[in-house]
C-alpha positions as CSV (number, residue, x, y, z in Angstrom):
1,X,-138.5,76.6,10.6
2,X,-135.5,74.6,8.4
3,X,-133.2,76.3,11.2
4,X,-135.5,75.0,14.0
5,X,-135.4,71.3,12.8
6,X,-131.7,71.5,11.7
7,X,-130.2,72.4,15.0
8,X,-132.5,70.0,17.0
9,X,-130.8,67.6,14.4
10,X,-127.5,69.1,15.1
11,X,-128.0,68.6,19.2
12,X,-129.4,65.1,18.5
13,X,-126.1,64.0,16.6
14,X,-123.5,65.6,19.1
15,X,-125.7,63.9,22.3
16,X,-124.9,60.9,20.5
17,X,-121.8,60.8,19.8
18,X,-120.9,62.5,23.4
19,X,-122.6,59.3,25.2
20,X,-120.5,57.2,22.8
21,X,-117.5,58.2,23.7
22,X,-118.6,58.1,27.7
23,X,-119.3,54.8,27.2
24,X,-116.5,53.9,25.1
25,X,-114.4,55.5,27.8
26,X,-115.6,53.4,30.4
27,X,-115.5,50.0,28.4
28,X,-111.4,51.2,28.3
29,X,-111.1,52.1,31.7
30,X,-112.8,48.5,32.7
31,X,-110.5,46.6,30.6
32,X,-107.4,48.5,32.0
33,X,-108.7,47.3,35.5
34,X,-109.4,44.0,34.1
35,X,-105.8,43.6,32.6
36,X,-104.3,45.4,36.1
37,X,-106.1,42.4,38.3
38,X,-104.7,39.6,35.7
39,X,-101.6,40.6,36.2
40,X,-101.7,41.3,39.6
41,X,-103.2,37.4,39.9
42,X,-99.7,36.2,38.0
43,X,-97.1,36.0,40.8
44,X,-99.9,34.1,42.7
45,X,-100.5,31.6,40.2
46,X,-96.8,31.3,39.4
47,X,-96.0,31.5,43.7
48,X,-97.3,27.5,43.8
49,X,-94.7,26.6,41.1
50,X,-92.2,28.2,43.3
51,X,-93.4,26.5,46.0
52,X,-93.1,23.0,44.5
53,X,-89.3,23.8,43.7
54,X,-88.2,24.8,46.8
55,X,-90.3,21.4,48.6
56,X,-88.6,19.5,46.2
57,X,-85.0,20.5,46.7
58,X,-86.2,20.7,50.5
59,X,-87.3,16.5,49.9
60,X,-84.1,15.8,48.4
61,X,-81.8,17.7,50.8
62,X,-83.5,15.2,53.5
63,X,-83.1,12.0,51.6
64,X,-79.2,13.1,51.0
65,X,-78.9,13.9,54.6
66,X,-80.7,10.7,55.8
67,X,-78.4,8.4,53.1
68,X,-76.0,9.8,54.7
69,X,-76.7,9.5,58.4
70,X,-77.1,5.8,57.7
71,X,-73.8,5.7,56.1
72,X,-72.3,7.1,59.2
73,X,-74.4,4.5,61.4
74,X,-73.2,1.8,59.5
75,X,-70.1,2.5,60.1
76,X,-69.9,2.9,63.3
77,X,-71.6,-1.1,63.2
78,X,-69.3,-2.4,61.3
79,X,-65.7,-3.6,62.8
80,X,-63.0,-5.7,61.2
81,X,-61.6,-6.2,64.9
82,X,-62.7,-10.0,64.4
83,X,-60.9,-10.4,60.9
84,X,-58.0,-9.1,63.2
85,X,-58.3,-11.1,65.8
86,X,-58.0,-14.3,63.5
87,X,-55.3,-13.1,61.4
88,X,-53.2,-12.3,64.6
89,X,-53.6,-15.7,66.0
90,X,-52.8,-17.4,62.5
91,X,-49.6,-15.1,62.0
92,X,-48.6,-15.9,65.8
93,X,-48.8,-19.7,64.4
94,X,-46.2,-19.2,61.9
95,X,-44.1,-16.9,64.2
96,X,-44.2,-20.2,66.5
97,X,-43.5,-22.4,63.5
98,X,-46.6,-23.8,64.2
99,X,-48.4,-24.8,61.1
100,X,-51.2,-26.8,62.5
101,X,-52.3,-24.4,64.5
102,X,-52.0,-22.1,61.8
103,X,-54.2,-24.0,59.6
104,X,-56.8,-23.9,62.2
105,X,-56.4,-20.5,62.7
106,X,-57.0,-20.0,58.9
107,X,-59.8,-22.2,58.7
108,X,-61.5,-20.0,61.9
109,X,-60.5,-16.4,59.6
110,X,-62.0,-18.2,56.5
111,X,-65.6,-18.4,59.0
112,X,-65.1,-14.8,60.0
113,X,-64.8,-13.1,56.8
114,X,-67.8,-15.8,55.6
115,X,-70.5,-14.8,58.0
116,X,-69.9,-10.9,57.6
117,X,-73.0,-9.0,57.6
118,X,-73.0,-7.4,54.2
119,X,-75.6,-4.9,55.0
120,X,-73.6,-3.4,58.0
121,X,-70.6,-2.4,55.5
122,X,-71.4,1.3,54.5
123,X,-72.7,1.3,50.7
124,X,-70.4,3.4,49.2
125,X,-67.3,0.5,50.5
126,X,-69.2,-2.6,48.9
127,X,-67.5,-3.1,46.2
128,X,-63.7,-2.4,47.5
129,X,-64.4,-4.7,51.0
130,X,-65.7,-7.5,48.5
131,X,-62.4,-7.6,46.7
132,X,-60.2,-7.7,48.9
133,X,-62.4,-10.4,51.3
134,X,-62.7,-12.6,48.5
135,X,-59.0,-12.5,48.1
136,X,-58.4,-13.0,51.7
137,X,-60.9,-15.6,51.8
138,X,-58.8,-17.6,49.3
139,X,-55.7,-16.9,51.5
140,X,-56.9,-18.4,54.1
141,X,-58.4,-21.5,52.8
142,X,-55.2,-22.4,51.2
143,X,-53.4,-21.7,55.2
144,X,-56.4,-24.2,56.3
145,X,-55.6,-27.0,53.9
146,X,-52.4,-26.8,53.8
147,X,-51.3,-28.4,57.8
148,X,-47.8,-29.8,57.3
149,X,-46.7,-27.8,54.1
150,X,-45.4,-24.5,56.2
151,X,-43.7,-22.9,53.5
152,X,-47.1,-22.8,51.6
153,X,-48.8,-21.4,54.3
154,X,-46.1,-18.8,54.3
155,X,-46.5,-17.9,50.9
156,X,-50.1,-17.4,51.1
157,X,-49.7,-15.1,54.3
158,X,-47.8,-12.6,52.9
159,X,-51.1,-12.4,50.3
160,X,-53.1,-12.6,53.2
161,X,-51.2,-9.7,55.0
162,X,-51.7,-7.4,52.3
163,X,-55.4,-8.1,52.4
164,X,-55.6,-7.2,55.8
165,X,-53.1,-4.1,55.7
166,X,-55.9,-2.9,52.8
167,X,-59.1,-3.6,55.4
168,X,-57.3,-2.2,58.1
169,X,-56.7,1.5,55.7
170,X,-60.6,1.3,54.3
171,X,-62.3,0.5,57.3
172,X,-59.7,1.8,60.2
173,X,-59.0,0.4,63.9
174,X,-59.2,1.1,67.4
175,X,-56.3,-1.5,68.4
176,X,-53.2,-0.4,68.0
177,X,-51.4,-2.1,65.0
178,X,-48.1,-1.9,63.0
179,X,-47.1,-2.9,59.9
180,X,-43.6,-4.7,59.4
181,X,-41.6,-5.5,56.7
182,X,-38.7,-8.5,56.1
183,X,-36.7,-7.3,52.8
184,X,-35.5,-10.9,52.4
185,X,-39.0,-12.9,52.1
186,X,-39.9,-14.1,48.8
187,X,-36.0,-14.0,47.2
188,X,-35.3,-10.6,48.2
189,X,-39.0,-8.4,47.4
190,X,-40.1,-8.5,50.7
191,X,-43.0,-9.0,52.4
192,X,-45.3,-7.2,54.9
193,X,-47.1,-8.7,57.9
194,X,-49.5,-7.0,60.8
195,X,-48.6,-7.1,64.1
196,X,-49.9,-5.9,67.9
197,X,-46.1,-5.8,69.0
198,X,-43.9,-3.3,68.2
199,X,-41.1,-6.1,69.0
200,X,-40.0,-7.8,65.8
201,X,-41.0,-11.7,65.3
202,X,-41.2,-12.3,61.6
203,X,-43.8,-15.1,60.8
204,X,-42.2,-15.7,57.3
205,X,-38.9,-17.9,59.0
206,X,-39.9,-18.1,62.7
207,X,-36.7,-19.4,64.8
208,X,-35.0,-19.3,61.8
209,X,-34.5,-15.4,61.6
210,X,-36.9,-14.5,64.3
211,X,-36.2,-10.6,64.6
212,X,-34.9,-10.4,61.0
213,X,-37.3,-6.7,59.4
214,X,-38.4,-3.8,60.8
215,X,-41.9,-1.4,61.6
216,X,-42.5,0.2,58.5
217,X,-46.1,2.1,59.4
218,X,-48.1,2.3,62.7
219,X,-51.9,2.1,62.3
């Protein structure tokens, strides 16, 4: 009879520890499959992060490419051909020994370069343009104020010339232009001036030495 109840004990104990193990077993195998779908879920949750890097380079490659359409807009707005215009007919005055109409002339350039719109000069050429126009501007007044006193006016135009030589390498021209030099101006250092003739006609001693220099650069 002890045997009897023993091995139903025995039975009892392995029957136990059997379904234990089952469920143990299964509890594992569920976790696994838990852990498998979490990190199968990753790369999704991490995908919108990748996303919002490559919209935001996307966003900023547009904004450099838009800055930089308008750049190329604005200039193709901007032109210095009426800073040229002015300086022409000014230097034509001095070549003429002229210095009235020369002083007009200067006080039309001074308008000009005053009523420039600013905001059609390409950004990245601000700060260069206003140097040099605020030097020109100066030029010019002094050519303007200065009727009767042609040797001044002289002085101040080979400034001026070198102010216009600089606009005319930042900004360019579509008028053919060319730059001359006189080795004697200004006791022997020379001076430059811009002209629309290849001819000579030096605006620093008009009748005086009218052909005296020569083409240094073509524009």
């Amino acid at each position: 009879m002890k045997n009897i109840i023993f091995s139903i004990i025995t039975l009892v104990t392995v029957a136990a520890v059997t379904i234990s193990c089952n469920q143990s077993s299964n509890k594992n195998s569920d976790q696994q499959a838990n852990d498998s779908t979490t990190i199968a879920a990753t790369p999704e949750l991490q995908s919108p992060t990748h996303n919002d890097t490559v919209a935001t380079v996307t966003s900023t490659d547009t904004s450099s490419q838009e800055a930089e359409k308008s750049d190329v807009k604005q200039a193709q707005k901007f032109t210095i051909a009426p800073i040229i215009k002015d300086y022409l007919a000014l230097k034509n005055a001095l070549v003429a020994d002229n210095d009235k109409a020369a002083a007009n002339a200067g006080k039309q350039l001074f308008t000009t370069l005053k009523n420039v719109d600013m905001n059609a000069i390409p950004a990245n050429k601000h700060k260069e343009y206003m140097e040099i126009a605020e030097n020109a501007k100066e030029n010019a007044e002094h050519i303007s104020d200065n009727a009767g006193k042609i040797d001044h006016q002289r002085e101040h135009l080979a400034s001026l010339s070198k102010d216009v030589s600089d606009l005319i390498t930042l900004f360019g021209t579509t008028q053919k232009l060319y730059q001359d030099y006189c080795p004697m101006y200004n006791d022997g250092k020379g001076a430059v001036w811009i002209s629309e003739a290849k001819t000579i006609k030096n605006p620093y001693y008009g009748s005086q030495m009218l052909t005296c220099g020569s083409v240094k650069k073509e524009f």
